[in-house]
C-alpha positions as CSV (number, residue, x, y, z in Angstrom):
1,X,0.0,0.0,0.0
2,X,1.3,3.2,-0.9
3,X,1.4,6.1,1.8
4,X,0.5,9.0,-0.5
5,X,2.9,11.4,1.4
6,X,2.5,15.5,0.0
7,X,5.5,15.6,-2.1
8,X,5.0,18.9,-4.1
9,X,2.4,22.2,-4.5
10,X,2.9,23.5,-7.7
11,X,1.8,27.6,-9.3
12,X,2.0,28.8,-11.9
13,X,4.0,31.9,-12.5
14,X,4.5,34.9,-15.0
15,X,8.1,35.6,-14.8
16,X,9.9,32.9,-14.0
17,X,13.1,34.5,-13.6
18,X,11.6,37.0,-11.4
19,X,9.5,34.1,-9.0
20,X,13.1,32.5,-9.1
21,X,14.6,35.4,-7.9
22,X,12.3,36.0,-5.1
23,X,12.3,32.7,-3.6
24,X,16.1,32.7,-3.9
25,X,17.0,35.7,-2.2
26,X,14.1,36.1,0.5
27,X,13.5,32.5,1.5
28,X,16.5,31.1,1.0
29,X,15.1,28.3,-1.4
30,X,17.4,26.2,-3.7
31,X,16.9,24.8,-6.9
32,X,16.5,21.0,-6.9
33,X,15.4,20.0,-10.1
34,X,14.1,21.7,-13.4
35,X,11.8,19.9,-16.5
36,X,12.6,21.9,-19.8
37,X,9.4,21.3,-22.5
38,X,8.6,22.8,-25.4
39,X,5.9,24.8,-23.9
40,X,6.6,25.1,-20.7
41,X,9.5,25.0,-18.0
42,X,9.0,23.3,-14.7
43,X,11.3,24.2,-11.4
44,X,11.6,22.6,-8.6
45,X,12.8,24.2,-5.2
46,X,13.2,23.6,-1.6
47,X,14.5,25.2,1.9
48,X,18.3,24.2,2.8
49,X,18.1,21.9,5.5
50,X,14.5,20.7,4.6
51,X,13.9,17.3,5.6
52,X,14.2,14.1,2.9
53,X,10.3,13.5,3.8
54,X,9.7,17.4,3.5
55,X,7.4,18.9,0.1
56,X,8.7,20.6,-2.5
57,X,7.7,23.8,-4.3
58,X,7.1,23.5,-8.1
59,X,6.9,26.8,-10.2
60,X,5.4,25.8,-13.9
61,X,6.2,28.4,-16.6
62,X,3.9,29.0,-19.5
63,X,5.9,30.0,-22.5
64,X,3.0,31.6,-24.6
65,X,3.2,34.6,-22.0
66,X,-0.6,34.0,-20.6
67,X,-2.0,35.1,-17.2
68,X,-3.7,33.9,-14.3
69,X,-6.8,33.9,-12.7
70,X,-5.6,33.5,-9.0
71,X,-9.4,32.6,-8.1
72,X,-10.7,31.9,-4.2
73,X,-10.6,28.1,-3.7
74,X,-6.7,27.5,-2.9
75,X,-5.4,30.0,-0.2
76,X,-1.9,29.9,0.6
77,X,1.1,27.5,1.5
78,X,2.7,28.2,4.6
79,X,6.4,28.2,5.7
80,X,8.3,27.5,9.0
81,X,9.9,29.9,11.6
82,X,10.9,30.1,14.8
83,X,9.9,33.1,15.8
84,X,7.5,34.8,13.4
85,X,8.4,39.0,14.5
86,X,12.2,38.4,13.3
87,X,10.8,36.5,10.4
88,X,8.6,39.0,8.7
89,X,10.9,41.7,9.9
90,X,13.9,40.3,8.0
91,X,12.0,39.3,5.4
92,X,10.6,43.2,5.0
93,X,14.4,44.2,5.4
94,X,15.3,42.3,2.5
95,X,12.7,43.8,-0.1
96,X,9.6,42.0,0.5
97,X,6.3,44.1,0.3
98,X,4.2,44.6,4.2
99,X,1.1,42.7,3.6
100,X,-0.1,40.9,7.3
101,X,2.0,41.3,9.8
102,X,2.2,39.1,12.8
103,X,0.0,41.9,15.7
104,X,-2.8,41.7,12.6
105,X,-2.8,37.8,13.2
106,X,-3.0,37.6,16.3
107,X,1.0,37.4,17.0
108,X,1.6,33.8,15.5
109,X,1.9,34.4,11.9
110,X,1.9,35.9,8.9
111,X,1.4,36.8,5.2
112,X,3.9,38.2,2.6
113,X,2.9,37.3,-1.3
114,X,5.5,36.7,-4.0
115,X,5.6,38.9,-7.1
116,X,2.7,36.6,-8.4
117,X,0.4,37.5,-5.6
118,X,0.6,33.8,-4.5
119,X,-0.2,34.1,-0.9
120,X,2.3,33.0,1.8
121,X,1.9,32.4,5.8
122,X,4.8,32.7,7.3
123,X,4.2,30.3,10.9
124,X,6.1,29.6,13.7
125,X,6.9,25.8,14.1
126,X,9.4,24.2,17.2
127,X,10.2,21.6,14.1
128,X,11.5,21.9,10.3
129,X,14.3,24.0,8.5
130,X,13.7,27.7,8.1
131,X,11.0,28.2,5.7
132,X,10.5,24.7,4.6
133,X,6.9,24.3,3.4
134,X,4.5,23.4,6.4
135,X,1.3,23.3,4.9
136,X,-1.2,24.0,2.4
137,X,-3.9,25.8,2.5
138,X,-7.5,24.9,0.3
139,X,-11.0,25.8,1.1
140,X,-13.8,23.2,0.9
141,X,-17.3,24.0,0.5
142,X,-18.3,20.9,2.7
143,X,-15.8,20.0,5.1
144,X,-17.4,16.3,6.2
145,X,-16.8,16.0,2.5
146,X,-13.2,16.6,2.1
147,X,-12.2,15.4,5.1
148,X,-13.6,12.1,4.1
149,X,-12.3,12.3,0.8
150,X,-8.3,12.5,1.9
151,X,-9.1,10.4,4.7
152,X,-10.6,7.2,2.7
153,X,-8.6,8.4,-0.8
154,X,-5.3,9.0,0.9
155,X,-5.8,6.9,4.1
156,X,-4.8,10.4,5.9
157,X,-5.7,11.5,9.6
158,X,-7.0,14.4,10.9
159,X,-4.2,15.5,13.3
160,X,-4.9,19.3,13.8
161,X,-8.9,21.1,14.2
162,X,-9.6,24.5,15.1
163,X,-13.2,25.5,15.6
164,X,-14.2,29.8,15.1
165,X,-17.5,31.1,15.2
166,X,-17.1,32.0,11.3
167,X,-14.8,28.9,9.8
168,X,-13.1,26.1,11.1
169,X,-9.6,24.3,10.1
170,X,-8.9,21.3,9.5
171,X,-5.0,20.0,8.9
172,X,-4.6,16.6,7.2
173,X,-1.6,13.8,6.6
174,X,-0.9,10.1,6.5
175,X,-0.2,9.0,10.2
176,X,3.0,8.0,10.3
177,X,4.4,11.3,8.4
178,X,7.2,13.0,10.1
179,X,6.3,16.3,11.9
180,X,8.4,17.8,9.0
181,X,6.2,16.9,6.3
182,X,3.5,19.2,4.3
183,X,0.6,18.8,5.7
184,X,-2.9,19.9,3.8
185,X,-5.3,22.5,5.7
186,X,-8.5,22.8,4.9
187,X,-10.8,25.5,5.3
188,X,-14.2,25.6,6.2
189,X,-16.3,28.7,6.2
190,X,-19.8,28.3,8.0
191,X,-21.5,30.5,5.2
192,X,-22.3,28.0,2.6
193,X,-19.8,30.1,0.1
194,X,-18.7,28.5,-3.7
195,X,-15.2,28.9,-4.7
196,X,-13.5,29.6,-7.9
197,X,-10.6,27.3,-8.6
198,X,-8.7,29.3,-10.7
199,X,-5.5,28.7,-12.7
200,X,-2.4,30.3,-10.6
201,X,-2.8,27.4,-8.4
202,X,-1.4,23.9,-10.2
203,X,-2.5,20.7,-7.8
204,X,-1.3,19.4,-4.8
205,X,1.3,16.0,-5.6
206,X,1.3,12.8,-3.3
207,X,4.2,10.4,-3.7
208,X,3.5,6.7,-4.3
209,X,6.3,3.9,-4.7
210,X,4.2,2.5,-7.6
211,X,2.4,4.8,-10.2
212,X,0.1,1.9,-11.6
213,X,0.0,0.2,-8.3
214,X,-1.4,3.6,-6.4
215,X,-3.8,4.5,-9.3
216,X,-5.4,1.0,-9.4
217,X,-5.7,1.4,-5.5
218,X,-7.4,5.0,-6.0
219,X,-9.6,3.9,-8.8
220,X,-10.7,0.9,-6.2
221,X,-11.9,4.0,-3.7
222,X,-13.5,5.7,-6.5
223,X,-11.0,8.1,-7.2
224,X,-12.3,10.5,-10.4
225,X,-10.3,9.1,-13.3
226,X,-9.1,12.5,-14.6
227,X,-5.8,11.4,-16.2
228,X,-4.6,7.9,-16.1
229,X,-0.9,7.2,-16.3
230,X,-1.1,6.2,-19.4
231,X,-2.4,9.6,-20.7
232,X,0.8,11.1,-19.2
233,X,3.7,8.4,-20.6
234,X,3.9,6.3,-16.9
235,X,5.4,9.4,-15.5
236,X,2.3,10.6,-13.5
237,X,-1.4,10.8,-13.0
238,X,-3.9,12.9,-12.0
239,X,-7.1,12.5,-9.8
240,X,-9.7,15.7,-9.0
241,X,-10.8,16.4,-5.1
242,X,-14.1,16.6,-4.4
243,X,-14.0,20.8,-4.9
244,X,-12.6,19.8,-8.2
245,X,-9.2,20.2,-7.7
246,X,-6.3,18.5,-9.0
247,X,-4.1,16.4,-7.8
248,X,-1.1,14.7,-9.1
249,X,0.2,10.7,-8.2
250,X,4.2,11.2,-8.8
251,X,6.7,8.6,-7.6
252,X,9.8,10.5,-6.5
């Protein structure tokens, strides 16, 4: 059985060399890995430090020159500090724009957004390497819903909730994941809102051992068959959430 750990978030980005440059220099990410196609350029990057079970960030280029639609329904990823007032005021010493700062949120995190408008929470964490991914955020328009969906898809468990009076949160992962790996967070909001999906945001990719193995196993839970691995050359495959989102099988 596979254990469908978070292995990447991917967005998409208008100037590559500009997302490159901001990751770089104000999060200290490093390149790890970079697919040149004809139509597009995919690169992979990660924190110094992060952990071998910890997620990676994917930025996927577009070479025709198009734009984005950042829509509502994914909301941010979310990277680790120690101390979130030194964070966000180092990272506002080296160039990065005020958006959130940590007294707005209630002194334990807080928001900067890359030159994309890609949303990031900046979170303090007693585990992890400095600014390795922690989470991703998605809303849900029926949490009972997704939660079941990762939980019996995915086999993952529910080890974070926190209850408002307006939404609720809900943080997701398989069971035996180290503390340092990504971790999905779903948002409810109590209103009964849709979302928009959007196209800045990619999918969310779990890691299987076996790409034919895990997609016969997710087929088997009635997983939607969105693109087999076949359609995608044994490389990958891609299943939809029940929000419609996608994600993608990868075997690292």
């Amino acid at each position: 059985m596979n254990d469908y750990s978070l292995d990447h978030v991917m967005m998409r980005v208008a100037d590559l060399e500009a997302s490159l440059d901001w990751y770089t220099e104000h999060l200290g990410y490093e390149e790890t890995g970079r697919w040149e196609a004809d139509t597009f350029t995919n690169v992979f990057l990660q924190a110094p430090g992060a952990h071998d079970d910890g997620a990676l960030l994917e930025l996927t280029y577009n070479h025709d020159g198009r734009t984005y639609d950042m829509g509502d329904s994914w909301g941010h990823i979310a990277v680790r500090c120690t101390d979130v007032y030194d964070a966000y005021e180092e990272l506002l010493d080296s160039g990065v724009e005020d958006y959130r700062d940590p007294d707005s949120c209630g002194g334990s995190y807080a928001f900067v957004r890359d030159p994309d408008g890609h949303e990031i929470e900046v979170v303090e964490r007693d585990h992890g390497a400095r600014y390795s991914l922690d989470h991703t955020m998605v809303r849900v328009a029926d949490a009972d819903e997704a939660i079941g969906w990762y939980t019996r898809k995915f086999d993952y468990e529910l080890f974070r909730r926190e209850e408002f009076e307006e939404f609720a949160l809900y943080f997701l992962k398989p069971g035996d994941a180290p503390a340092e790996a990504m971790s999905m967070e779903l948002t409810y909001n109590y209103d009964g809102r849709s979302y928009e999906v959007g196209d800045a945001w990619g999918h969310v990719a779990v890691r299987a051992d076996d790409l034919h193995e895990a997609w016969g196993e997710l087929v088997g839970r009635h997983a939607a068959e969105y693109r087999d691995p076949e359609s995608c050359n044994d490389r990958y495959a891609f299943t939809k959430d029940c929000d419609g989102r996608e994600v993608e099988v990868v075997t690292r």
